[in-house]
PAVO-772622 format. One line per field, with one value per residue: residue number from 1; residue in one letter; x, y, z of N, C-alpha, C in turn. Coordinates in pm, whole numbers, plus 50000, padded with zeros to 5 digits. Layout:
BEGIN
torgu: NUM,...
torkol: a,...
npx: X,...
npy: Y,...
npz: Z,...
capx: X,...
capy: Y,...
capz: Z,...
cpx: X,...
cpy: Y,...
cpz: Z,...
! end
This chain:
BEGIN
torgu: 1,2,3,4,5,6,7,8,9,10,11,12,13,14,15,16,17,18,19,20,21,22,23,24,25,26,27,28,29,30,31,32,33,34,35,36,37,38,39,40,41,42,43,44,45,46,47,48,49,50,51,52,53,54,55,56,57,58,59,60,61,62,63,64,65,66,67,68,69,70,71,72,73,74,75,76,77,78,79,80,81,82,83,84,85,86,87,88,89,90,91,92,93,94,95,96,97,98,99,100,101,102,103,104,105,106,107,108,109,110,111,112,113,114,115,116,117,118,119,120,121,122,123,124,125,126,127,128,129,130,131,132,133,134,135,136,137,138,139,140,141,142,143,144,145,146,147,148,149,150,151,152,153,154,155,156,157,158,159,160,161,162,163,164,165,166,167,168,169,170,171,172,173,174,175,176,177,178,179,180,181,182,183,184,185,186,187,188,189,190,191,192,193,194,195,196,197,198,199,200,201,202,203,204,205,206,207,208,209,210,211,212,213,214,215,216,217,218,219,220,221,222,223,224,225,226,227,228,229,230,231,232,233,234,235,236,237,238,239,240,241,242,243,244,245,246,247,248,249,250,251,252,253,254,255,256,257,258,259,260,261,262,263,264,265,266,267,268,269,270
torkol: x,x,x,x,x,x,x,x,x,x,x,x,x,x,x,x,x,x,x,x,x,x,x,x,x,x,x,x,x,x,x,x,x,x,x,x,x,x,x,x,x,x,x,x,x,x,x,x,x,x,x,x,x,x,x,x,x,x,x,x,x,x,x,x,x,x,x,x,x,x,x,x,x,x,x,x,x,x,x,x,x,x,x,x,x,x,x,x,x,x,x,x,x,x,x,x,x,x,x,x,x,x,x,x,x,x,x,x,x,x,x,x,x,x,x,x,x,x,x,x,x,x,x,x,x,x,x,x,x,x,x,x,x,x,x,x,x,x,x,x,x,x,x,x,x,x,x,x,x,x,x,x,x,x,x,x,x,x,x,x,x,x,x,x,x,x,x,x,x,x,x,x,x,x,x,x,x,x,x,x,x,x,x,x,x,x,x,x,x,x,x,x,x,x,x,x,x,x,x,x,x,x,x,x,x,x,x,x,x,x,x,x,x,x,x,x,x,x,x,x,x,x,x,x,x,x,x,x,x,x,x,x,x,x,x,x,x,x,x,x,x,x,x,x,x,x,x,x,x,x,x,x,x,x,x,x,x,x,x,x,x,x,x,x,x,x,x,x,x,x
npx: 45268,45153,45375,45370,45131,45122,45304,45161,44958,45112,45156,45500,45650,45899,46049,46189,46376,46573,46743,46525,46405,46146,46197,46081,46102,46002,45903,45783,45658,45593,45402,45250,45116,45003,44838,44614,44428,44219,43979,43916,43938,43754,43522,43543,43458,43546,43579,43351,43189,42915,42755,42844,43102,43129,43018,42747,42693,42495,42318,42314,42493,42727,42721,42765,43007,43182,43188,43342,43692,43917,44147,44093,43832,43953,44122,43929,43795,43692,43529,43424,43368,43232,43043,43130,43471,43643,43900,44246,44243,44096,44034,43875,43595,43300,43037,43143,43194,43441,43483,43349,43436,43708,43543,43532,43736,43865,43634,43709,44001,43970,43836,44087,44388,44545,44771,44951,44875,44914,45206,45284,45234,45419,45666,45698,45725,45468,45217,44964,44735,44500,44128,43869,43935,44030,44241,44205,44324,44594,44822,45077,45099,44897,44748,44616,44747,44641,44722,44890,44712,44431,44144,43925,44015,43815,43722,43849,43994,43975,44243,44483,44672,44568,44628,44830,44715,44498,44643,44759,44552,44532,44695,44545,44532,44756,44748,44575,44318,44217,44111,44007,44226,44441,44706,45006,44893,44948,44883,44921,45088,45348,45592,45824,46090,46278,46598,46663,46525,46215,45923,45573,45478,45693,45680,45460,45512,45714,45604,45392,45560,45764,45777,45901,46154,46488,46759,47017,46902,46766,46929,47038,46834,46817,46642,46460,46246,45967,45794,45451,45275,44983,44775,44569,44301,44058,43734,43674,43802,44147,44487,44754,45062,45405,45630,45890,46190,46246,46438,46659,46670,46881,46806,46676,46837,46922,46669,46509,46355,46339,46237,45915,45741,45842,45882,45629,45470,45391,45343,45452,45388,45167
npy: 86880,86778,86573,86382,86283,86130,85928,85844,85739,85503,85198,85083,85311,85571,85868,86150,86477,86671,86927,87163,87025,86803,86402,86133,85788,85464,85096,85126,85338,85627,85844,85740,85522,85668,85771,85649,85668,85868,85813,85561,85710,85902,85756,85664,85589,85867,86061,86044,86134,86318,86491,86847,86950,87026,87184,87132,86907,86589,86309,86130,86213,86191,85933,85801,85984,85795,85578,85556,85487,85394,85624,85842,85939,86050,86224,86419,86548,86561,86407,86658,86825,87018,86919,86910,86919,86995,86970,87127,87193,87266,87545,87795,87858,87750,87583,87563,87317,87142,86904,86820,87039,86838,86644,86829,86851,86645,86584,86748,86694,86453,86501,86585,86536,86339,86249,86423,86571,86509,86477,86745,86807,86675,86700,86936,87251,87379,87517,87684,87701,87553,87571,87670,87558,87427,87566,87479,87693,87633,87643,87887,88004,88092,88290,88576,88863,89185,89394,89312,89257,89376,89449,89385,89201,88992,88919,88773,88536,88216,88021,87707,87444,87155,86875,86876,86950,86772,86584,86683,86649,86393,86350,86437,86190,86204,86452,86386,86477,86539,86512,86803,86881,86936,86768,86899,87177,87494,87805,87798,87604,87321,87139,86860,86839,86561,86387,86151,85819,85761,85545,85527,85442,85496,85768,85878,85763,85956,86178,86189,86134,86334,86560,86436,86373,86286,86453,86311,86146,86318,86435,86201,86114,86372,86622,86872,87131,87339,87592,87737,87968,88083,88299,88592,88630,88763,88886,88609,88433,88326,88194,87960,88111,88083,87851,87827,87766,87669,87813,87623,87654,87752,87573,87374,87187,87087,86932,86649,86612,86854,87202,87229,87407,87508,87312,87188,86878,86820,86935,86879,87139,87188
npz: 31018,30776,30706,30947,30915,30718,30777,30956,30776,30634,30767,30854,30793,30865,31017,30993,31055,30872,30980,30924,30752,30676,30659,30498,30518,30326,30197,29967,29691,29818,29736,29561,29711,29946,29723,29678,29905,29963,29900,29994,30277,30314,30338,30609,30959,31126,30941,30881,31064,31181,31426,31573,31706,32018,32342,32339,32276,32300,32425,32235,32016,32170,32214,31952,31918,32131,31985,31763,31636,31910,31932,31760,31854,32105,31976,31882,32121,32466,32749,33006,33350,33310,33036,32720,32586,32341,32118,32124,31860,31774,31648,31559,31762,31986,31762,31528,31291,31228,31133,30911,30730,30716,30535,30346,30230,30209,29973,29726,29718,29572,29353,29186,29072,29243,29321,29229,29375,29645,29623,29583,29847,29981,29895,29729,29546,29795,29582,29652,29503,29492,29570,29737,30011,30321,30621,30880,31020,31123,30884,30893,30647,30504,30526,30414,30310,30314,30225,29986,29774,29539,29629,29876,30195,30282,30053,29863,29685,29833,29877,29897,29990,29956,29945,30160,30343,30381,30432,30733,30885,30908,31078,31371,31594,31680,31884,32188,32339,32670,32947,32898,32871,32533,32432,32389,32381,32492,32487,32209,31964,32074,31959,31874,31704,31509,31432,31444,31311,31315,31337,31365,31620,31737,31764,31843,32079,32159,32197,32369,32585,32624,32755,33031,32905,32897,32949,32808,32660,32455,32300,32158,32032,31890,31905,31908,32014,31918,31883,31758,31785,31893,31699,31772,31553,31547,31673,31822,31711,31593,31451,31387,31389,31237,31311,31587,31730,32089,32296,32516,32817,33150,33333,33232,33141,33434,33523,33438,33269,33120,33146,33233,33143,32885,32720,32660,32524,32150,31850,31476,31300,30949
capx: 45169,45156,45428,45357,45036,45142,45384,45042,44879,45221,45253,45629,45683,45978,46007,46287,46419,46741,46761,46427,46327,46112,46209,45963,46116,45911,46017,45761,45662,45491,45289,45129,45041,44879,44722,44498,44375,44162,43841,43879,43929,43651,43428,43573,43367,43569,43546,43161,43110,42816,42758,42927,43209,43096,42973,42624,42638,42385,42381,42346,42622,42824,42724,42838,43196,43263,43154,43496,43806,44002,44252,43972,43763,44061,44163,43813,43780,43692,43373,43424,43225,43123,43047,43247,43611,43692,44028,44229,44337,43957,44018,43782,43528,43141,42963,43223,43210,43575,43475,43271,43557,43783,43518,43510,43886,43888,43631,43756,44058,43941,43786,44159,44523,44575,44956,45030,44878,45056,45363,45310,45228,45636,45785,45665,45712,45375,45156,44870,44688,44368,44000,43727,43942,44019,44334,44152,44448,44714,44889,45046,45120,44756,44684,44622,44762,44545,44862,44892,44550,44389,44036,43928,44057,43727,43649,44026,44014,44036,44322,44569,44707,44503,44710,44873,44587,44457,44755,44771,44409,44508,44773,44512,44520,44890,44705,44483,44260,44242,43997,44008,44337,44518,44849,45099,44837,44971,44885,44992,45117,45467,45632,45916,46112,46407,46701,46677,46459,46156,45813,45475,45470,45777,45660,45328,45561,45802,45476,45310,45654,45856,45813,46022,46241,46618,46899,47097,46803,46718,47036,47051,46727,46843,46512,46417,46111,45909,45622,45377,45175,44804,44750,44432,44260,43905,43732,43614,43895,44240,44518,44880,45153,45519,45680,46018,46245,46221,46569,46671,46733,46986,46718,46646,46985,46914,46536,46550,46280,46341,46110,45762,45653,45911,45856,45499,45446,45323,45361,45448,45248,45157
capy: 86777,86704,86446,86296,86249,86033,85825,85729,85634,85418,85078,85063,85419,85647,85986,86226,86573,86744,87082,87237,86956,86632,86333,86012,85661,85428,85024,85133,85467,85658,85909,85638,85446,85768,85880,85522,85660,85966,85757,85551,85774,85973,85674,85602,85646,85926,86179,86136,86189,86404,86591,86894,86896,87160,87185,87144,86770,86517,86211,86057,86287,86129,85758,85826,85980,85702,85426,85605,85449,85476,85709,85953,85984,86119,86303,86528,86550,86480,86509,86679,86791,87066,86922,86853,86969,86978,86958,87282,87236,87312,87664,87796,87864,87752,87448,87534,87261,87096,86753,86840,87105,86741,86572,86884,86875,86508,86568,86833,86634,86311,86609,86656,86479,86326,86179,86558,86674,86406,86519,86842,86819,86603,86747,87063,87327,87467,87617,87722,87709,87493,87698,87640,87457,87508,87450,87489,87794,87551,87709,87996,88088,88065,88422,88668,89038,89270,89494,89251,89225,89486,89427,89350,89079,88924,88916,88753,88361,88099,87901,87679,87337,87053,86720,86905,86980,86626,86468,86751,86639,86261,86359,86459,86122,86210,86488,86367,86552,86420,86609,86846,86954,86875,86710,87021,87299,87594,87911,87763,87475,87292,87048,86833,86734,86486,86382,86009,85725,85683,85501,85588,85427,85571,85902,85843,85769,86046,86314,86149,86112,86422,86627,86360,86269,86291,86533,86242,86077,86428,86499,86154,86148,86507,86601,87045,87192,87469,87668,87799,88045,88120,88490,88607,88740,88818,88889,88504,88325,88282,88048,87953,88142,88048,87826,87895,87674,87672,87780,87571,87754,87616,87459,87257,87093,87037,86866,86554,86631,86992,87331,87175,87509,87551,87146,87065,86786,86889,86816,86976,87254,87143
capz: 31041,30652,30702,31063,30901,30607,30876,31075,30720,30613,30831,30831,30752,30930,30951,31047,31019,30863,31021,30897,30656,30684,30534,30530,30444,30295,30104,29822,29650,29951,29658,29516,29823,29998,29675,29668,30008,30002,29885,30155,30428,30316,30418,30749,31069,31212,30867,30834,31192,31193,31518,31592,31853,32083,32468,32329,32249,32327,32476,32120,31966,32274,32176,31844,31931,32175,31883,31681,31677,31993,31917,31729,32004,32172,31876,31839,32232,32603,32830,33133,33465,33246,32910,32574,32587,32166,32090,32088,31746,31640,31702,31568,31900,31909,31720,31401,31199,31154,31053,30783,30643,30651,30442,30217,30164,30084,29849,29656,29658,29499,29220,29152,29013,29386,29331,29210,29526,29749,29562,29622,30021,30078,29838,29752,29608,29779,29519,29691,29397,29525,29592,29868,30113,30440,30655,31005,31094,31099,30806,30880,30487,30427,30597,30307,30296,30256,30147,29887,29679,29518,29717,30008,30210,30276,29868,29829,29684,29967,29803,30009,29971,29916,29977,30310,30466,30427,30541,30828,30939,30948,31211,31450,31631,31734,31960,32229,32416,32787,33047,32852,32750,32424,32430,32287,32348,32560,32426,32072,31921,32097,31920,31839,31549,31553,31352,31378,31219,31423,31326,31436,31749,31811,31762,31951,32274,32218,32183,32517,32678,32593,32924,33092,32825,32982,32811,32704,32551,32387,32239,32121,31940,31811,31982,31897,32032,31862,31945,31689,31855,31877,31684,31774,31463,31518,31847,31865,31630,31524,31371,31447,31333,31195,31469,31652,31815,32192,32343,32641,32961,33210,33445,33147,33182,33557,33478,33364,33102,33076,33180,33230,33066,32793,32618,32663,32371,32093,31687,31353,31199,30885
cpx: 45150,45259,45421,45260,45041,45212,45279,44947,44962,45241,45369,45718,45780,45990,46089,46339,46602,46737,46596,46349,46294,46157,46177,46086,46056,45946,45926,45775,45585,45354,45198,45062,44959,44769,44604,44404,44301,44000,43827,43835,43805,43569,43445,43473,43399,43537,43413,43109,43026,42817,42894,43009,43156,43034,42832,42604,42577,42385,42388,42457,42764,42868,42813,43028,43247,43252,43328,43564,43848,44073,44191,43909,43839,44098,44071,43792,43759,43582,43460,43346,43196,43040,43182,43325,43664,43820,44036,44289,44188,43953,43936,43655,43361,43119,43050,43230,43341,43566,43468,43364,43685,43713,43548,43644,43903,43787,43666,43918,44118,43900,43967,44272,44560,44752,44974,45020,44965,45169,45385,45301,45328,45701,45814,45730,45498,45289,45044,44796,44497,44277,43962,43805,43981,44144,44323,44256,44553,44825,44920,45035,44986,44705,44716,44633,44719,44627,44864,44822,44495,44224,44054,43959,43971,43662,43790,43978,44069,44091,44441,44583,44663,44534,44820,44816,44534,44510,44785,44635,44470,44656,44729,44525,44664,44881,44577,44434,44175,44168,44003,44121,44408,44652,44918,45045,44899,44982,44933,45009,45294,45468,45765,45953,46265,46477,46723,46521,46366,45955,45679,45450,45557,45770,45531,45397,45663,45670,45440,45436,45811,45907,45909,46147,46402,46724,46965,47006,46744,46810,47067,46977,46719,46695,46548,46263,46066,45799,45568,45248,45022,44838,44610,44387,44104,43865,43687,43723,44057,44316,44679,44971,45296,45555,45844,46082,46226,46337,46563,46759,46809,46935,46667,46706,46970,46801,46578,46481,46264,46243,45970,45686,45726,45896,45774,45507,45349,45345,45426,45360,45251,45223
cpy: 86688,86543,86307,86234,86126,85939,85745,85652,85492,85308,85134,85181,85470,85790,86051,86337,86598,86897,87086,87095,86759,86490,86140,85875,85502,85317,85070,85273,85529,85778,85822,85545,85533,85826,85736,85567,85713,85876,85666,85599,85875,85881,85629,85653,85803,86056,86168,86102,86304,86514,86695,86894,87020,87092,87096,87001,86685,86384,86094,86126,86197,85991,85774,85873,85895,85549,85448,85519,85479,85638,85816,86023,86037,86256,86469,86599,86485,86537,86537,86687,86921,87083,86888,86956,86884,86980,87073,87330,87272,87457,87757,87798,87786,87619,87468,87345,87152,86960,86766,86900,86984,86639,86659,86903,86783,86515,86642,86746,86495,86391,86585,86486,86405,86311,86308,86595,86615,86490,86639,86905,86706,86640,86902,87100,87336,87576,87692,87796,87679,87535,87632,87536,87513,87450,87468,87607,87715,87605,87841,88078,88091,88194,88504,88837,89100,89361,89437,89199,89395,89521,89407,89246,88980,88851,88828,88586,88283,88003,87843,87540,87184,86932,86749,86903,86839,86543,86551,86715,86488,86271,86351,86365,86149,86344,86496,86442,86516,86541,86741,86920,86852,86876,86799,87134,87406,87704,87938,87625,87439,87196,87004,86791,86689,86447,86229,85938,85693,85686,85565,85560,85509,85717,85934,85847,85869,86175,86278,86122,86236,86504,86538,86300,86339,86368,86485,86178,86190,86457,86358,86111,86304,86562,86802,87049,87272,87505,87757,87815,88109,88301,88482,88686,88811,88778,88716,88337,88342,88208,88077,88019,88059,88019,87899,87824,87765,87689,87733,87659,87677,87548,87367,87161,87005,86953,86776,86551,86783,87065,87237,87342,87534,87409,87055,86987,86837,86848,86944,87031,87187,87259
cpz: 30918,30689,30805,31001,30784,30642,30927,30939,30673,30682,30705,30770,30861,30880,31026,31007,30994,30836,30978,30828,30682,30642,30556,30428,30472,30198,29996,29766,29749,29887,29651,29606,29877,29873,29636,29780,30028,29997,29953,30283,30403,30377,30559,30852,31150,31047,30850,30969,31150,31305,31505,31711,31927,32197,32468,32264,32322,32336,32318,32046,32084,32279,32061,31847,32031,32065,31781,31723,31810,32023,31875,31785,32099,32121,31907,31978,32331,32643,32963,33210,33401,33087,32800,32571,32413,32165,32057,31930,31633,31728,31655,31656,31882,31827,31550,31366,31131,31054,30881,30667,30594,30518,30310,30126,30101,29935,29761,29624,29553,29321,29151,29115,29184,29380,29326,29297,29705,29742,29598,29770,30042,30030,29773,29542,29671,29721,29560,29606,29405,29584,29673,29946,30228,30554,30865,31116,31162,31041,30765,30750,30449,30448,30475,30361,30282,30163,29995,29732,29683,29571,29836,30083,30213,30130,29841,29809,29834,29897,29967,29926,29998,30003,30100,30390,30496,30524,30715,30932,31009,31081,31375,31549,31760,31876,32052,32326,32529,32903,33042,32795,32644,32428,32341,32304,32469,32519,32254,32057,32007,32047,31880,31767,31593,31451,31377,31364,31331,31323,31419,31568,31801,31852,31868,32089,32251,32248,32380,32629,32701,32701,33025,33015,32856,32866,32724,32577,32393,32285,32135,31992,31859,31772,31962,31958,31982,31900,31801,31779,31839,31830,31703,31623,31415,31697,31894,31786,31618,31420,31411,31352,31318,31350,31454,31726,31953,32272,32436,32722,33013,33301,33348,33158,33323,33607,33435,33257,33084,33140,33163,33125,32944,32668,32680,32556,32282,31927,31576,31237,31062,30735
! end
């Protein structure tokens, strides 16, 4: 999600995989352009949304998330005929809080070196060095061992990656959440990554157009699916584990957009 997410802040950005690995092109420096951005986007209408996303919103909580951007108001959720349908990527259950955890990431990351943390959410390595943040169970490397620490896991530093998580947040737009389900959600995360040069729009209509998208077209766009799967890890929570490509069966072949259950649309874990 880190990198989709730095494609949707980029006019004129592209973004494409080789085998496993992202790779964003961009005519200036794409660090230094995203690291001008965090003190912006902290002020935007959709990170200091207030209300919480939950069932239990109110017809002014409701004014307020249709006043959002378009695409936001999509992003966070949907009303249905029984109430507010949150997006399933706030997993997390209940009146949790996600927004608020995006303001607290940006600010903690404005506290900090931002270009280093850019730099270090495209290009890595991943130090997961950075305290009190939060990567909403997105990231599966973020899950601490208990095996591993000489305490308890609950007593264990909440470190994780700063300038991923941000850019993994500003992705959200790329999954909309439509009478109440979220575009990619089926028991996990599905998503696709591709091997040629495609812009944010472009990526926007392959996400919302993938279930029909034709073998030749698939193979041409060097088009993978993966699934990162919901672990349950507490009787009321979770977070997604390490994805997995999606093998194609042979009724995939015979579909013109493949298994309706095997390549729902969906994005990359962050």
């Amino acid at each position: 999600m880190a990198a989709c997410g730095a494609t949707r802040l980029l006019p004129g950005a592209r973004l494409r995989w080789d085998g496993d690995i992202p790779e964003l092109d961009y005519p200036v420096d794409p660090i230094a352009a995203l690291a001008a951005l965090p003190a912006e986007r902290l002020g935007s209408p959709e990170v200091q949304f207030m209300p919480k996303l939950s069932g239990k919103m109110n017809d002014a909580a409701w004014k307020a998330l249709k006043q959002l951007p378009g695409e936001w108001a999509l992003a966070y959720g949907s009303q249905t005929e029984t109430g507010m349908s949150a997006t399933s990527l706030k997993i997390r259950p209940g009146d949790y809080d996600m927004v608020s955890d995006a303001r607290r990431v940006l600010k903690a990351l404005i506290r900090c070196d931002i270009r280093d943390k850019v730099n270090e959410a495209l290009v890595g390595p991943w130090r997961y060095e950075d305290a009190d943040c939060v990567a909403w169970g997105w990231d599966a490397a973020a899950r601490i061992d208990s095996a591993a620490i000489g305490s308890k896991v609950e007593y264990a530093p909440k470190v994780g990656v700063l300038g991923a998580y941000w850019l993994g947040w500003e992705a959200l737009p790329l999954f909309p959440t439509i009478n109440g389900r979220t575009l990619g959600w089926s028991g996990g995360l599905r998503y696709p990554t591709w091997s040629e040069w495609l812009d944010y729009p472009d990526i926007r209509a392959l996400l919302l157009g993938l279930d029909g998208l034709r073998g030749a077209d698939r193979q041409a766009l060097g088009v993978k699916v993966r699934l990162a799967r919901y672990l349950k890890t507490h009787a009321s929570s979770g977070r997604l584990g390490w994805a997995s490509e999606v093998p194609r069966t042979p009724s995939d072949e015979k579909m013109a957009g493949g298994s309706r259950h095997t390549q729902a649309p969906g994005f990359m874990i962050v």
